[in-house]
N, C-alpha and C positions, 0 to 999 in steps of 0.2 A: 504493500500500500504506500509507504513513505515513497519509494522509485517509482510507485507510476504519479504522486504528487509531484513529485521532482521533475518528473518528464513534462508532465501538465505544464508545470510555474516556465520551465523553460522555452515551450514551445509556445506561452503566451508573451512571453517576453521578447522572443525572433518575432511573433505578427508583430506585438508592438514597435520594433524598430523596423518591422518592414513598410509600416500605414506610415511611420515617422517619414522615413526614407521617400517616400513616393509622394506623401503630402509637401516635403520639403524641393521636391522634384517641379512638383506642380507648380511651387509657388515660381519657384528660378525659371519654369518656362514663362510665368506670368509677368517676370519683371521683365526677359528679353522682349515681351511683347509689346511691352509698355516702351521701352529703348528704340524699337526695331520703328516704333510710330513716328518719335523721337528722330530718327533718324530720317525717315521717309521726309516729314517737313523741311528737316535742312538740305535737301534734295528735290525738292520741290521749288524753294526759293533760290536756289541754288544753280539749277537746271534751266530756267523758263524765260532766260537769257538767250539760250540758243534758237527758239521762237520767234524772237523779238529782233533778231539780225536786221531786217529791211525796215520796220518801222522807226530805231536805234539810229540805224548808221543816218535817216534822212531827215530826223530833226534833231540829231545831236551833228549833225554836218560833220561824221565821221566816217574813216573808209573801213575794210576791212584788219588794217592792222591796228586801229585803236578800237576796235568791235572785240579783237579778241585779247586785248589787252583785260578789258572787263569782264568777256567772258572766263577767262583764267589767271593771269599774272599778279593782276591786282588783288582777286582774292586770294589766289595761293601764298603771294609773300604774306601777309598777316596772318595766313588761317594757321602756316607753319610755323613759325616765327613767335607765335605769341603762346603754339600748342606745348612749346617746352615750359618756360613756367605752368602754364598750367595741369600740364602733368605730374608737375612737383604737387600742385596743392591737389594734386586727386589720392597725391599716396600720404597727405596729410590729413586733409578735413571731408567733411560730409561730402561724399561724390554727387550725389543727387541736388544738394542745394548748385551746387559748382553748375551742373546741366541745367539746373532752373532757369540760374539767373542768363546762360550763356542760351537759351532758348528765348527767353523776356526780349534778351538783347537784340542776336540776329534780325528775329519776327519783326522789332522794330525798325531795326536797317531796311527790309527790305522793304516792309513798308512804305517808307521815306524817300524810294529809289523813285517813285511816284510822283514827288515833288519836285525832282531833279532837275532843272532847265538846260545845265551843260553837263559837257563832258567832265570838266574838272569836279565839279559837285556831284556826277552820276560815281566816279571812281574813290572819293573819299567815300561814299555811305557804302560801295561793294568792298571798300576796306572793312568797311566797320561789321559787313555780315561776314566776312570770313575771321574776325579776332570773336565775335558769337560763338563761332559754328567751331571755333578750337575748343572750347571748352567740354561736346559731348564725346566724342568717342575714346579720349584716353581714360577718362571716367565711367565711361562704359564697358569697355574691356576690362577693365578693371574689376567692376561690378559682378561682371560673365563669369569673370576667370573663378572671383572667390565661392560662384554658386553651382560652378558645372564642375562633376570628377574629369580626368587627364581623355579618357579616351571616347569623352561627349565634347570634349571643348572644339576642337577644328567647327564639329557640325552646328552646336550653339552658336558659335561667333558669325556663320554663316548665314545662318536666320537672321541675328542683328544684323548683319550686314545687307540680306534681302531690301532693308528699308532704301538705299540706295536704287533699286531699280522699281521698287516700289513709290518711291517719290517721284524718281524720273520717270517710270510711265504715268505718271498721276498728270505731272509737269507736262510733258508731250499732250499725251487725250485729253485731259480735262482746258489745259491751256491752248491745245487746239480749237478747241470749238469755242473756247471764250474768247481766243483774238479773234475768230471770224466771227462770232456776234455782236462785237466790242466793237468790230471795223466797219459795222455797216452804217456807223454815223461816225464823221468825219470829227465832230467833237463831244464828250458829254459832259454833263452840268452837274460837279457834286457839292451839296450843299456844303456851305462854309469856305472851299476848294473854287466852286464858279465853273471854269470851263476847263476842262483837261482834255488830253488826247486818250484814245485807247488801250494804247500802252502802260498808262499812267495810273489807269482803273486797274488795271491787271496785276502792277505789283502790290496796288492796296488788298487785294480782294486775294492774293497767295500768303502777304505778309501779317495779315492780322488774327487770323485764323490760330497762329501759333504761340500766340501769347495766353488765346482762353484755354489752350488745352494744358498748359504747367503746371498746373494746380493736381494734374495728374500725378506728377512725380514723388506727392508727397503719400502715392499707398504702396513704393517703394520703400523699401526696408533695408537700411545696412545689414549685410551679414553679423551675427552675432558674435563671431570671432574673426575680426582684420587685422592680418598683421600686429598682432598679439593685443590688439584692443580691445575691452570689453566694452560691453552695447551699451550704445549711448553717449561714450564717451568720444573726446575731440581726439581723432586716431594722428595722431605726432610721429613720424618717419622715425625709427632707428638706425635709419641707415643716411648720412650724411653724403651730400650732391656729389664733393669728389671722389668718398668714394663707388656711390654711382657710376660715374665716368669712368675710374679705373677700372670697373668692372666690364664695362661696356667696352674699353681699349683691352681689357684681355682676349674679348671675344671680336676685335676688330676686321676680323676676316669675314666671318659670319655674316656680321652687320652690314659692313660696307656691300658685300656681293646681294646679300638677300636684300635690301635696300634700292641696290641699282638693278638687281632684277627684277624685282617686282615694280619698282616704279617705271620703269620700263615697258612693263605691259599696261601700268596705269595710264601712260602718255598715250598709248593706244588708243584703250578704252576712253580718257578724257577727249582725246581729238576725234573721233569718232563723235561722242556723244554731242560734242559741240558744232558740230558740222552737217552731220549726214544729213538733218531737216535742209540747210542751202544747198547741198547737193542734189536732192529731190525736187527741189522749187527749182534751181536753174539747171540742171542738165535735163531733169521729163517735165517742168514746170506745172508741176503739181501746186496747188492752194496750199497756205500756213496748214486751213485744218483740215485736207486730208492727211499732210505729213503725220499732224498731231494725231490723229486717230493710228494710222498704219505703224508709224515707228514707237509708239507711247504705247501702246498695246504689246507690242513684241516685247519691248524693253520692261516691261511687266511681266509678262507671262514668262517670256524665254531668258530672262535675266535671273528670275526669282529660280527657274528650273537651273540655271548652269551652276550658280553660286552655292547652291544646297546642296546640288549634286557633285562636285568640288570638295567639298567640304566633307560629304559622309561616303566619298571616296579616298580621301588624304584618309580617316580615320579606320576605315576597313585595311586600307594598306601597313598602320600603324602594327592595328592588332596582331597581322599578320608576320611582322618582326617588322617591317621598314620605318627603323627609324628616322630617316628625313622626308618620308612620306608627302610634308606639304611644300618643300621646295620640288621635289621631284614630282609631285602633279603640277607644279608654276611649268617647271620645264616643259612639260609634256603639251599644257595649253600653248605657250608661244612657237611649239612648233606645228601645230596643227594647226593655230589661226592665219599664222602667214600664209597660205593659199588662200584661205577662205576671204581674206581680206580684197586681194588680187581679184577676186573673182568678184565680189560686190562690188569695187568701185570701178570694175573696168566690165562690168555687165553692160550687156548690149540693148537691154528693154528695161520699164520697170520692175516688170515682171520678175524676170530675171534677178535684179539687185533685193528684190524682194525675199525670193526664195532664198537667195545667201544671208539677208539679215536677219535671219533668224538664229544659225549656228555663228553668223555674228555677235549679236546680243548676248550668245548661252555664253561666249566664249572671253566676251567683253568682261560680264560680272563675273566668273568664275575664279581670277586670282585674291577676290578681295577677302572673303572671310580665310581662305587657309592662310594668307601675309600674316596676318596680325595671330594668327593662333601659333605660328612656328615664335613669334619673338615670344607671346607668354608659356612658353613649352622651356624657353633656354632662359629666362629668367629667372630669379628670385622672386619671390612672393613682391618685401617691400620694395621693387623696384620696378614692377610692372608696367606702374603707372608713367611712367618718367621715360620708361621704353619704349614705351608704346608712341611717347610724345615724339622723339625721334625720329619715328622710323615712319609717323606721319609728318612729319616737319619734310622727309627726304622724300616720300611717294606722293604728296601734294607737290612738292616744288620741282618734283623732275616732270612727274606726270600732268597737272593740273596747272603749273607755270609754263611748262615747256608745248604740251600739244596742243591746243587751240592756238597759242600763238603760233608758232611754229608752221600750222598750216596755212591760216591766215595770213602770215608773212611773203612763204615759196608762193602763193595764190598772187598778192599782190605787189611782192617787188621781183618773185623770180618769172613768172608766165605773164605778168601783167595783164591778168586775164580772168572777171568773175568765173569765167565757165570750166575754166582749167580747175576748180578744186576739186576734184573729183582723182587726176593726176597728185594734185598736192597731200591727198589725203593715202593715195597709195603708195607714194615713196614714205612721209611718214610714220605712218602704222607697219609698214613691212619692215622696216629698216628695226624700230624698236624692239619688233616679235622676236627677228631673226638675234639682234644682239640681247634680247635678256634670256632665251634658251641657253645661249653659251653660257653668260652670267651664271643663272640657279644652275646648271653641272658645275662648273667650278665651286659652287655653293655647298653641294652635296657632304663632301667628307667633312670640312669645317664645320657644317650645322651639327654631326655625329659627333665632334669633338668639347663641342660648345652643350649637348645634352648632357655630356659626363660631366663636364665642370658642373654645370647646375647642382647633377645630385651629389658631386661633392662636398659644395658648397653647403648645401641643404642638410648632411648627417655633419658638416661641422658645427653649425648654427645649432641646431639639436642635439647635439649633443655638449 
């Protein structure tokens, strides 16, 4: 009798940490989902720029290379730039307030971009939503890391990451059909405002939306135990910025190559995203909104399918012993996209460029959630946050500074020619696939080298 009690109390005790386990599983899916929403807005605001190319460039009386100055340089240097501090205060204080306020903030920029009369005042407020939009995601990986165990994280940060193509198809279709309804009157009349352009309407009506939703954030919960803090309290780094940095310079190899490769396929994906809608208007001259339906849709559906499937591919290869798993899927996409890219911008119909942008899109989002899960794999708990700041500081400012301008530029001072980007976007994009494939192989054995220091690292601190 006592041994079948004993049996009893124990096999109550495994359901009860198995309802614990699966309730706490729930909730950590509930927060990515709440981030992932998070994310889609500042992809949203973010995005809806690349729409906006024709009505931009002809009452800001700019050409193509100051279109894409705003579409990427001018955000990327602040978004990166300011992401490093802020990834320091994500491995110190409340990460969620950090996202609030950096959500409040954007939302407001972009708002304001609406007010804008020149260029010079349209690219100070695209400053001020990329120093916003630094504030969510090192805080949110952050977040990820400390609720997901090692061999769910690739595929959680994936789903955060989904909001990226879930903003941007939001951006495209939804921003489609409102610049062609928006444009059937040459001005509109908002009270207090008086008369604005179309355009104008468009950034109030993406930009303000994101401030009623923050109040969200707060049925976000710190984990109970961060970096040795207990709940509730103001979580203070134990680990000091240089030696951060030395840590990050022992693993210098790592970083720098996973860095320039993946940023790499970012330039890609970013010059891509910021273009293929003018490529569609001036090579098949297609209308803003059927772009916005046809490419917003894809970038939706076939972004959300690449990124996920990325992501619980890197970790099936994980379990299976490979451990660099998600630089060797980076690798793997940059060689399969270089064709596919070739083939979409040098399609001979729409039709044609259609049916390629779809393994377009899958292929486009697919490096972004394993990136960031390979640097929180080689880190340290308390320095996640600070890592993460980096390695987005280097794949906004290669990718997101470098490819829209980039195309923008070869379009307008190399071809001197609106119709040639479709050329500028295939030397571009191929050039970057082919050189960050070679990058992530070179990456390969240094990432294996940088996993062992971790868990050296990790039973010295523990013990």
């Amino acid at each position: 009798m006592p041994a079948t009690k004993s049996t009893e109390a124990t096999t109550a005790a495994a359901q009860t940490t198995a309802d614990s386990t699966a309730h706490s599983l729930r909730y950590a899916w509930y927060v990515v989902g709440v981030l992932t929403l998070l994310y889609a807005f500042s992809f949203i605001d973010r995005q809806i720029f690349s729409l906006l190319v024709g009505p931009l460039r002809r009452d800001l009386h700019i050409g193509d290379a100051k279109m894409s100055l705003l579409i990427g340089f001018s955000f990327a240097l602040f978004y990166t730039f300011f992401g490093i501090p802020l990834g320091r205060l994500a491995d110190i204080y409340s990460r969620r307030l950090i996202i609030a306020a950096g959500l409040v903030l954007w939302s407001g920029f972009t708002a304001s971009c609406g007010l804008a009369q020149t260029f010079e005042i349209m690219l100070l407020l695209r400053m001020g939503v990329g120093v916003g939009e630094a504030a969510l995601s090192p805080a949110a990986y952050s977040l990820i890391t400390d609720y997901f165990p090692r061999e769910r994280l690739a595929t959680a940060l994936s789903v955060y990451s989904m909001g990226i193509y879930v903003g941007s198809g939001m951006a495209y279709l939804l921003g489609g059909l409102v610049v062609a309804y928006a444009s059937t009157k040459a001005m509109w009349t908002i009270p207090l405002l008086g008369a604005v352009h179309p355009w104008q309407v468009i950034f109030l009506l993406v930009g303000l939306p994101g401030i009623a939703v923050a109040p969200l954030l707060f049925t976000v919960k710190e984990p109970a135990v961060h970096r040795g803090a207990s709940r509730g309290s103001s979580r203070r780094s134990t680990v000091p910025m240089k030696q951060v940095f030395s840590y990050i310079f022992e693993n210098r190899r790592t970083f720098v190559l996973h860095n320039i490769g993946f940023g790499l396929l970012a330039l890609s994906s970013y010059a891509s995203a910021a273009w293929v809608p003018e490529f569609y208007r001036r090579h098949f001259h297609w209308t803003i909104g059927s772009v916005g339906v046809i490419y917003g849709s894809c970038v939706a559906v076939f972004g959300c399918i690449g990124i996920v499937s990325a992501g619980r591919f890197a970790d099936y290869l994980r379990k299976r012993g490979r451990g660099n798993a998600t630089l060797f899927v980076g690798m793997l996409i940059g060689l399969v996209w270089l064709p596919v890219n070739c083939l979409l911008y040098l399609a001979p119909s729409a039709t044609w460029a259609t049916v390629w942008l779809i393994p377009g899109c899958a292929l486009a989002a697919a490096p972004f959630g394993i990136a960031p899960a390979a640097i929180q794999q080689m880190m340290p708990a308390t320095m996640r946050g600070q890592a993460s700041a980096v390695y987005l500081f280097s794949i906004n400012l290669i990718g997101l500074g470098i490819g829209p301008t980039a195309v923008g530029a070869l379009t307008q001072y190399a071809f001197r020619s609106d119709e040639a980007v479709r050329y500028s976007l295939v030397i571009v994009t191929s050039a970057a696939c082919a050189l960050a494939a070679i990058v992530l192989y070179g990456a390969l054995k240094p990432f294996v080298a940088s996993l062992e220091r971790v868990r050296v690292w990790n039973a010295a601190q523990s013990g």
